[in-house]
C-alpha positions as protocol buffer text, in pm:
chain_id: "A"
residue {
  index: 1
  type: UNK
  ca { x: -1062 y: 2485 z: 1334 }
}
residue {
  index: 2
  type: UNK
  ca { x: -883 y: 2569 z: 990 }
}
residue {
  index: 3
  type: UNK
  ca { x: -689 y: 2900 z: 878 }
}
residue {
  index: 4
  type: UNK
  ca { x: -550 y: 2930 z: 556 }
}
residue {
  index: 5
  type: UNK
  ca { x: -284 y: 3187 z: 575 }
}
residue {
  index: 6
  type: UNK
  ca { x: 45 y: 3296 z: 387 }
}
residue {
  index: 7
  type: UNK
  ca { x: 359 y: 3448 z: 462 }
}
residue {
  index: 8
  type: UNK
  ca { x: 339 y: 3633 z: 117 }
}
residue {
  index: 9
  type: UNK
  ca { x: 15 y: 3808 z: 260 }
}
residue {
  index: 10
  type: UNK
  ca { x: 37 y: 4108 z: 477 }
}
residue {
  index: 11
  type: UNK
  ca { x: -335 y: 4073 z: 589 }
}
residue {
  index: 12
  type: UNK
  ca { x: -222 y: 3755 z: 731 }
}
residue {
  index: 13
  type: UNK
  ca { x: 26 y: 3844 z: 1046 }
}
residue {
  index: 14
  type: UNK
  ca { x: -328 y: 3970 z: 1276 }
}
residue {
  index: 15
  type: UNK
  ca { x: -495 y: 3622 z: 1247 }
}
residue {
  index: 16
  type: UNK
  ca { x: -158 y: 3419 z: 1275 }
}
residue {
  index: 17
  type: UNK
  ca { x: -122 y: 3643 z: 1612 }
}
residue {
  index: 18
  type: UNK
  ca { x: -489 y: 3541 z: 1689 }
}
residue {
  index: 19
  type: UNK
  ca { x: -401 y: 3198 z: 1654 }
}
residue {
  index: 20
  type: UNK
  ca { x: -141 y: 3138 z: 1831 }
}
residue {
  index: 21
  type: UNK
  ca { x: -292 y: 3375 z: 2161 }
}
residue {
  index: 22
  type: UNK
  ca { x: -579 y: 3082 z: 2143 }
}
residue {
  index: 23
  type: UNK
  ca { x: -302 y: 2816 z: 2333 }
}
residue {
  index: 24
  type: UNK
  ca { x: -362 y: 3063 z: 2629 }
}
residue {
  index: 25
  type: UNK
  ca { x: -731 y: 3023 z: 2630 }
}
residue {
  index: 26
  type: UNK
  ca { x: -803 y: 2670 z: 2548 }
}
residue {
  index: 27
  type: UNK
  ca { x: -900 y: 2572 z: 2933 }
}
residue {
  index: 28
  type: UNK
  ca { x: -1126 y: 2330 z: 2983 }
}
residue {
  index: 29
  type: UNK
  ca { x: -1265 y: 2350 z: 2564 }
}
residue {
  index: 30
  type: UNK
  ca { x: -961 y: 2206 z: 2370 }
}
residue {
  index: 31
  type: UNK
  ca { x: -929 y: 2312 z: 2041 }
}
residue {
  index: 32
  type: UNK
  ca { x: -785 y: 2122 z: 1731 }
}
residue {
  index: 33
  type: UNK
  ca { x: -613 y: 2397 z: 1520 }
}
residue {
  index: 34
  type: UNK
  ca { x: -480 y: 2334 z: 1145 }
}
residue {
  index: 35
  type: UNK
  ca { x: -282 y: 2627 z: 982 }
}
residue {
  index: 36
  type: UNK
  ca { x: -254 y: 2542 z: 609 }
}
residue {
  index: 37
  type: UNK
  ca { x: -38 y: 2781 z: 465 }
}
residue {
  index: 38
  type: UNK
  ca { x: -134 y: 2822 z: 105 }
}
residue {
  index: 39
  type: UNK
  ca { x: 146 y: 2864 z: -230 }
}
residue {
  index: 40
  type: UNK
  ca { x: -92 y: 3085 z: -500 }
}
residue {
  index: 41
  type: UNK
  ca { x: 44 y: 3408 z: -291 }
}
residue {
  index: 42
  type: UNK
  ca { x: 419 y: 3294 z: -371 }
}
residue {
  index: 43
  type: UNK
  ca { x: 418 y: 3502 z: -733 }
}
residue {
  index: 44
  type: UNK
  ca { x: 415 y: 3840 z: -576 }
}
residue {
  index: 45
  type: UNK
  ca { x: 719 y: 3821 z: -418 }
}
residue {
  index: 46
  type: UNK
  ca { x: 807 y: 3564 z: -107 }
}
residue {
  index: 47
  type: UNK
  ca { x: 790 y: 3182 z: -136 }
}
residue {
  index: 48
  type: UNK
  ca { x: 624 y: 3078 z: 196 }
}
residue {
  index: 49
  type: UNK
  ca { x: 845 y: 2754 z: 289 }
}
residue {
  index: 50
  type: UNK
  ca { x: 554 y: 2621 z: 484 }
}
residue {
  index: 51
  type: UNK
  ca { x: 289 y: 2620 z: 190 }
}
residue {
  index: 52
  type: UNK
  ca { x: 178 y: 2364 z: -49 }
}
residue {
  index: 53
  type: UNK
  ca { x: 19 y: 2338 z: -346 }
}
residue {
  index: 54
  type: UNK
  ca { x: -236 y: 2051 z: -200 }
}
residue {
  index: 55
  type: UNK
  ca { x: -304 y: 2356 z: 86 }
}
residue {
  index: 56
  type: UNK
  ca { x: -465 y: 2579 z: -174 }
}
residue {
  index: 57
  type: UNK
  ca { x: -705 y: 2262 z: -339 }
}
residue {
  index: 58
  type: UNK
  ca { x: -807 y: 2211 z: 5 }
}
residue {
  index: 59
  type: UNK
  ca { x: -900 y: 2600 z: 63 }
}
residue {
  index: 60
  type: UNK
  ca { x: -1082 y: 2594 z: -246 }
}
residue {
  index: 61
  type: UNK
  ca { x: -1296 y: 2301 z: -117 }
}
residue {
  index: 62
  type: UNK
  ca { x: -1378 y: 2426 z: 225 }
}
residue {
  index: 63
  type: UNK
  ca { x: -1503 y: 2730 z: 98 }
}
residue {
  index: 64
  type: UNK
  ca { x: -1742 y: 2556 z: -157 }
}
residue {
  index: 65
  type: UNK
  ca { x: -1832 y: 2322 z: 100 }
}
residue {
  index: 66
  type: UNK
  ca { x: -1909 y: 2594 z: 291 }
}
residue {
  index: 67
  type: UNK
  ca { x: -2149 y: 2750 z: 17 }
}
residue {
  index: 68
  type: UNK
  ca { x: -1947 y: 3030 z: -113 }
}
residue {
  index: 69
  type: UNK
  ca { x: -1710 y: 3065 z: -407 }
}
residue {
  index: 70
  type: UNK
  ca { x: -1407 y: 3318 z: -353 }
}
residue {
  index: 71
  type: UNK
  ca { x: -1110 y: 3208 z: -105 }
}
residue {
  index: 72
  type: UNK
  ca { x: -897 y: 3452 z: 33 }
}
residue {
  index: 73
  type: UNK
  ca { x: -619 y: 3473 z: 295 }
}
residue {
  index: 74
  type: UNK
  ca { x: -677 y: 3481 z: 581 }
}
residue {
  index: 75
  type: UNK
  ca { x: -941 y: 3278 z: 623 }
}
residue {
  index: 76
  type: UNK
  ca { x: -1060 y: 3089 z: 909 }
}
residue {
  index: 77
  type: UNK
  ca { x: -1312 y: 2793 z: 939 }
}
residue {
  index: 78
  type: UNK
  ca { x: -1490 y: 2647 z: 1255 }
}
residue {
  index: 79
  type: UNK
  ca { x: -1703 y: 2325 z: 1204 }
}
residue {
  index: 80
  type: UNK
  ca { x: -1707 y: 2361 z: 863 }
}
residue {
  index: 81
  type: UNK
  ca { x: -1819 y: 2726 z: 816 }
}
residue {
  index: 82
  type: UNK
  ca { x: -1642 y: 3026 z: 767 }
}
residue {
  index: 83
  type: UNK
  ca { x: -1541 y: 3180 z: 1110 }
}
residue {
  index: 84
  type: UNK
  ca { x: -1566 y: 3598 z: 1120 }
}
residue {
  index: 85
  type: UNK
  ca { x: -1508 y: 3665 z: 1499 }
}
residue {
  index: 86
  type: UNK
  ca { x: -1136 y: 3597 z: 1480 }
}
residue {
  index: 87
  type: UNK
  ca { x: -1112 y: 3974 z: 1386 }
}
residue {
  index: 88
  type: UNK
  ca { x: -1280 y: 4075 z: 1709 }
}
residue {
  index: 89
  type: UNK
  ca { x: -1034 y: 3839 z: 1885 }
}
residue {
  index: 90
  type: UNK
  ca { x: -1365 y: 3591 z: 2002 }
}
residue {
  index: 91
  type: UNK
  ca { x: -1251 y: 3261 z: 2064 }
}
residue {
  index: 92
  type: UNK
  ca { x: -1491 y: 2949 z: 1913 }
}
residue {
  index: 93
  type: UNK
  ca { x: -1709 y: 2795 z: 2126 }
}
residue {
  index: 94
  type: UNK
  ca { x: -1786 y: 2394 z: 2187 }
}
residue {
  index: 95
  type: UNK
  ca { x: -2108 y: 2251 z: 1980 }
}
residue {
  index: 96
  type: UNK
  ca { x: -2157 y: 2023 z: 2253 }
}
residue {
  index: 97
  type: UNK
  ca { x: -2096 y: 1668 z: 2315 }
}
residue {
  index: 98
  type: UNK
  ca { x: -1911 y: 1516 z: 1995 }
}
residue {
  index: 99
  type: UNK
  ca { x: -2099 y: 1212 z: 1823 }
}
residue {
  index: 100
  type: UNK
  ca { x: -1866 y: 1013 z: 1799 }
}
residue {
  index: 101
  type: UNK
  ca { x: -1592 y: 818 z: 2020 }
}
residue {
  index: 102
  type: UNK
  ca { x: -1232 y: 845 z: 1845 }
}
residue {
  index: 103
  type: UNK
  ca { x: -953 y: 650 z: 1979 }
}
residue {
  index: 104
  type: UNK
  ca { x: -604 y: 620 z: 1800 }
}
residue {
  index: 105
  type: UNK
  ca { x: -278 y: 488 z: 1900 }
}
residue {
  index: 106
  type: UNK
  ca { x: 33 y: 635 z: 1717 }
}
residue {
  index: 107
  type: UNK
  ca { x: 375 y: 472 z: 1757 }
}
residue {
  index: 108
  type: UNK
  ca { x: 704 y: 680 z: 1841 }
}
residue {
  index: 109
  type: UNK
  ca { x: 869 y: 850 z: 1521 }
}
residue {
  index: 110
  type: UNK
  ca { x: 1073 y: 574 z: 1301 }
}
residue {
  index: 111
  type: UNK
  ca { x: 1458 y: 592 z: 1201 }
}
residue {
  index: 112
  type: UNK
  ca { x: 1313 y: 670 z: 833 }
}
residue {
  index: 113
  type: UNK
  ca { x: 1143 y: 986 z: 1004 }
}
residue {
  index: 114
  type: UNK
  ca { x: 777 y: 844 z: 997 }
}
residue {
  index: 115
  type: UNK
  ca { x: 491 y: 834 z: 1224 }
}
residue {
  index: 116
  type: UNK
  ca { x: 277 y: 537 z: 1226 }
}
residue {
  index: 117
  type: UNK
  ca { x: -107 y: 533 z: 1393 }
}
residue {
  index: 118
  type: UNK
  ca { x: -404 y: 387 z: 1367 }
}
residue {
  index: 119
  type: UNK
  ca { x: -742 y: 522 z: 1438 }
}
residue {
  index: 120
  type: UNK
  ca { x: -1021 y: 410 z: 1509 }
}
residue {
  index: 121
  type: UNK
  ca { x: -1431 y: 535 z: 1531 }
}
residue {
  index: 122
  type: UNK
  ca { x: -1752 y: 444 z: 1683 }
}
residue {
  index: 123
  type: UNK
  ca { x: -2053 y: 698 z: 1609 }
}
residue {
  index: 124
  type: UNK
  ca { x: -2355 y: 703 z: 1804 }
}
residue {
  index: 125
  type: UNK
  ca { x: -2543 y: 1009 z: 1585 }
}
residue {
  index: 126
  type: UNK
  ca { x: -2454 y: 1058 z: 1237 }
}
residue {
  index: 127
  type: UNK
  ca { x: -2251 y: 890 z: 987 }
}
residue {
  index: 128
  type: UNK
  ca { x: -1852 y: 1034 z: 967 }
}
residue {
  index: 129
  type: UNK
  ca { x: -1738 y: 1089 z: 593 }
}
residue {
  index: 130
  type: UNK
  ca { x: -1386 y: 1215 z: 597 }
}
residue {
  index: 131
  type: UNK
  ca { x: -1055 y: 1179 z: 800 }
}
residue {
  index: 132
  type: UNK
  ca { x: -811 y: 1413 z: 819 }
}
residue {
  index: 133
  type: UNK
  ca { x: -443 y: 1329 z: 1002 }
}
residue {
  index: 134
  type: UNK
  ca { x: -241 y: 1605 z: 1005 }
}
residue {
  index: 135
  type: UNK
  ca { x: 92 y: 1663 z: 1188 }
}
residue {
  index: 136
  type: UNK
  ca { x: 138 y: 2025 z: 1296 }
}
residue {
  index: 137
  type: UNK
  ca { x: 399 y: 2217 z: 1436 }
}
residue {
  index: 138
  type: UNK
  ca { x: 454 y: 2475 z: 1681 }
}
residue {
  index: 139
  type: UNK
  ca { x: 719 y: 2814 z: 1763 }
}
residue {
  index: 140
  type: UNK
  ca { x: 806 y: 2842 z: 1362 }
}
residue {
  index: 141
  type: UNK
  ca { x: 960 y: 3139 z: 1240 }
}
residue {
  index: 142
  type: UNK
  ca { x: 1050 y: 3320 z: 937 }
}
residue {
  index: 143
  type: UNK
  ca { x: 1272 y: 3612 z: 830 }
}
residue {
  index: 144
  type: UNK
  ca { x: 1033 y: 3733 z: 545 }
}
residue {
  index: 145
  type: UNK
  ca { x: 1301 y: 3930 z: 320 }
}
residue {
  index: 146
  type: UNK
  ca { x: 1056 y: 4027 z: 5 }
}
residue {
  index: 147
  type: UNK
  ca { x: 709 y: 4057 z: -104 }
}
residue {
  index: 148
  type: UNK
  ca { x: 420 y: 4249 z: 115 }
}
residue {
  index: 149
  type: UNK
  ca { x: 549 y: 4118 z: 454 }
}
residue {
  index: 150
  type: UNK
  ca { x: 964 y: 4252 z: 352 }
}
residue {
  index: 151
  type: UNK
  ca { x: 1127 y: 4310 z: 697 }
}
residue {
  index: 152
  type: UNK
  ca { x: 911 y: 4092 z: 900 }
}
residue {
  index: 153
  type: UNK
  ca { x: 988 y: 3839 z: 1132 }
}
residue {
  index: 154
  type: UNK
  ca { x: 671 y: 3597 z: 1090 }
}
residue {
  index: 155
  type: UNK
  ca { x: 632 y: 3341 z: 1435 }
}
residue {
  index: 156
  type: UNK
  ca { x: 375 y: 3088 z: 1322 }
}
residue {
  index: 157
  type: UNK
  ca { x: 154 y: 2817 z: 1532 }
}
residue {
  index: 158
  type: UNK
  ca { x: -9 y: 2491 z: 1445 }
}
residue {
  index: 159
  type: UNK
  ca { x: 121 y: 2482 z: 1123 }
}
residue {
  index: 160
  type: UNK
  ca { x: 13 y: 2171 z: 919 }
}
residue {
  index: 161
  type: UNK
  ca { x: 339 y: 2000 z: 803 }
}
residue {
  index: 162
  type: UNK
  ca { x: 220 y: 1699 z: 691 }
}
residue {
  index: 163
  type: UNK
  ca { x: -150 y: 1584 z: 590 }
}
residue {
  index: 164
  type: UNK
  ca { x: -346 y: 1272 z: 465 }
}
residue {
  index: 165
  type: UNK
  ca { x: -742 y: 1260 z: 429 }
}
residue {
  index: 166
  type: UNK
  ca { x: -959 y: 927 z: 412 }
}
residue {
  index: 167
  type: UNK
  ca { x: -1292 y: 873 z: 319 }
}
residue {
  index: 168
  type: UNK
  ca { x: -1489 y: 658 z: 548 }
}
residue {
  index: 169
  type: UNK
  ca { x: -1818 y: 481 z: 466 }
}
residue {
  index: 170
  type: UNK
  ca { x: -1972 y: 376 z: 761 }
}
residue {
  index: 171
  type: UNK
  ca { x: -2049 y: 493 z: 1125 }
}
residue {
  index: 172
  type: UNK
  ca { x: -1761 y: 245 z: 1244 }
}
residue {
  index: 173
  type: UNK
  ca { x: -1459 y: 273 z: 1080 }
}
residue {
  index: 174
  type: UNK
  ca { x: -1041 y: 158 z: 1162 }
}
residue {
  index: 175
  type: UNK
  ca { x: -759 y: 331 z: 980 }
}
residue {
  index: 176
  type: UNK
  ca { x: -424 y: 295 z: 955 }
}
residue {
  index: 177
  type: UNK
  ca { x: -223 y: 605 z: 807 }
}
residue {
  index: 178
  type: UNK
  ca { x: 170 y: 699 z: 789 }
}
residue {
  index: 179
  type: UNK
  ca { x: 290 y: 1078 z: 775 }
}
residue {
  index: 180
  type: UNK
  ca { x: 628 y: 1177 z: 704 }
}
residue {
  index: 181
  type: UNK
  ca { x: 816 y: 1401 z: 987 }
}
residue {
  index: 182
  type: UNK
  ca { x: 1018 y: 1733 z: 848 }
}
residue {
  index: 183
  type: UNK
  ca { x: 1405 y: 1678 z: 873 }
}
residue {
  index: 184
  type: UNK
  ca { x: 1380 y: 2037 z: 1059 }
}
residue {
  index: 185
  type: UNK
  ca { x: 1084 y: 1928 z: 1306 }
}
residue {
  index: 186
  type: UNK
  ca { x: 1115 y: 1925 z: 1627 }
}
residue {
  index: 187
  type: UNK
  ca { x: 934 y: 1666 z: 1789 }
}
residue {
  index: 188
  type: UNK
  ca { x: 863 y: 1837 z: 2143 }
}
residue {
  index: 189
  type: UNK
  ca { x: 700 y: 2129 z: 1935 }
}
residue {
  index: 190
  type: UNK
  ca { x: 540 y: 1877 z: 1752 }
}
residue {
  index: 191
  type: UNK
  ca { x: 130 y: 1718 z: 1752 }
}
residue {
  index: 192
  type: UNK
  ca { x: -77 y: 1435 z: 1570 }
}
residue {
  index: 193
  type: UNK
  ca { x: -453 y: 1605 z: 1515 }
}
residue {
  index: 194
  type: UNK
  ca { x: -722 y: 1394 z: 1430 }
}
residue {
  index: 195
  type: UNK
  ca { x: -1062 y: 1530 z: 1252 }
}
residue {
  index: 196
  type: UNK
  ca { x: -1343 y: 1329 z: 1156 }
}
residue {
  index: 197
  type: UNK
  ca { x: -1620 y: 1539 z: 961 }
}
residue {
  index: 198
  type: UNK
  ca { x: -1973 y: 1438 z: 839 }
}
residue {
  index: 199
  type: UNK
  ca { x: -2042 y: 1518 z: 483 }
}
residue {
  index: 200
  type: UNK
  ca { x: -2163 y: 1887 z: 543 }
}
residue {
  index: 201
  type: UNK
  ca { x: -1842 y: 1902 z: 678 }
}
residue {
  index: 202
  type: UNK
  ca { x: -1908 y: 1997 z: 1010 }
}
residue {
  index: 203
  type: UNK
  ca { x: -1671 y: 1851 z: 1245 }
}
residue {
  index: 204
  type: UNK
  ca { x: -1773 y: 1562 z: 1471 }
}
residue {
  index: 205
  type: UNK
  ca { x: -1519 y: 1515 z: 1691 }
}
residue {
  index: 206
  type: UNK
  ca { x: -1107 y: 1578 z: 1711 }
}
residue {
  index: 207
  type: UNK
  ca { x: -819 y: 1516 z: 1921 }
}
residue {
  index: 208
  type: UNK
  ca { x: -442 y: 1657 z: 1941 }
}
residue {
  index: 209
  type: UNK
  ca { x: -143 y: 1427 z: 2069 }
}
residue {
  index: 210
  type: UNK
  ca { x: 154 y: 1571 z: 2123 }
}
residue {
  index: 211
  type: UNK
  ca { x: 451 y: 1394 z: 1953 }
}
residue {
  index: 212
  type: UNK
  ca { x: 640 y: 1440 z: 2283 }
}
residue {
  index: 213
  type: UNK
  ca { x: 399 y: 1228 z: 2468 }
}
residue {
  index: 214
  type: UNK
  ca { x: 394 y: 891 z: 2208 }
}
């Protein structure tokens, strides 16, 4: 699941609530959750210190992907297709068994503040077109001083500090990536999610690992 959000945006607060209440609720269906905060809200007032410009490209894509042609914040995305319910405070359901068997191994965080891993994919339905590896980070906060959100203190969940997609060709596929780690991350509030996604971008399977437990 993907939410494009912003600090400059003061529709954005609700689902950044919303996301963070989902931790609670997970049970026995795990969820892998990606906050991309997005930068093209940064003119009107507050630079969000968690955005990127990359964040906004990738918005843009998922909602063409998705067949439609304006992005806005906030936005949410389950499997590939915009997700509505969020407002009613409805959790996303499983699809059912994933198509695919991930595995990745991801070595302890380096001196040079790097996290190495290597995953690796075996489909049994389907062919898997994209990888995303994201590291994401948890209990973030901001003292928003201007803009639409001026006086707010903004707490923030799964938010993606790092990123790197691959393209795979193949229903089998091995790949070795690198992410760098924030100076200011903490490690215990820390997570490696995995994503592999057909090319209708609907999401065939995904996994979270805790940087605490590598």
């Amino acid at each position: 699941m993907e939410l494009f959000t912003s600090e400059g945006c003061n529709s954005c607060p609700p689902a950044d609530r919303w996301l963070s209440s989902l931790d609670a609720r997970i049970g026995a269906e795990p969820l892998s959750i990606l906050a991309y905060h997005v930068d093209y809200w940064d003119y009107i007032g507050w630079k969000d210190r968690f955005a990127d410009p990359a964040h906004g490209d990738r918005h843009r894509n998922r909602v063409h992907a998705a067949g439609g042609s304006i992005r806005y914040t906030p936005q949410v995305f389950v499997d590939g297709r915009e997700y509505l319910e969020w407002r009613h405070g409805n959790r996303p359901t499983s699809t059912g068994q994933a198509p695919i068997r991930l595995q990745a191994r991801v070595a302890p965080p380096a001196a040079d503040l790097t996290v190495a891993l290597e995953v690796t994919g075996q489909s049994t339905q389907g062919e898997p077109s994209m990888l995303t590896i994201a590291l994401i980070e948890n209990a973030l906060s901001s003292e928003v001083r201007a803009g639409e959100n001026a006086g707010r203190l903004l707490r923030h969940d799964h938010v993606v500090r790092a990123v790197s997609e691959h393209p795979l060709d193949g229903a089998n596929f091995h790949q070795k990536a690198t992410l760098d780690i924030s100076a200011t991350a903490r490690p215990e509030n820390s997570a490696i999610v995995i994503v592999v996604r057909d090319r209708g971008m609907h999401t065939m399977q995904s996994m979270t690992i805790p940087l605490c437990h590598v």
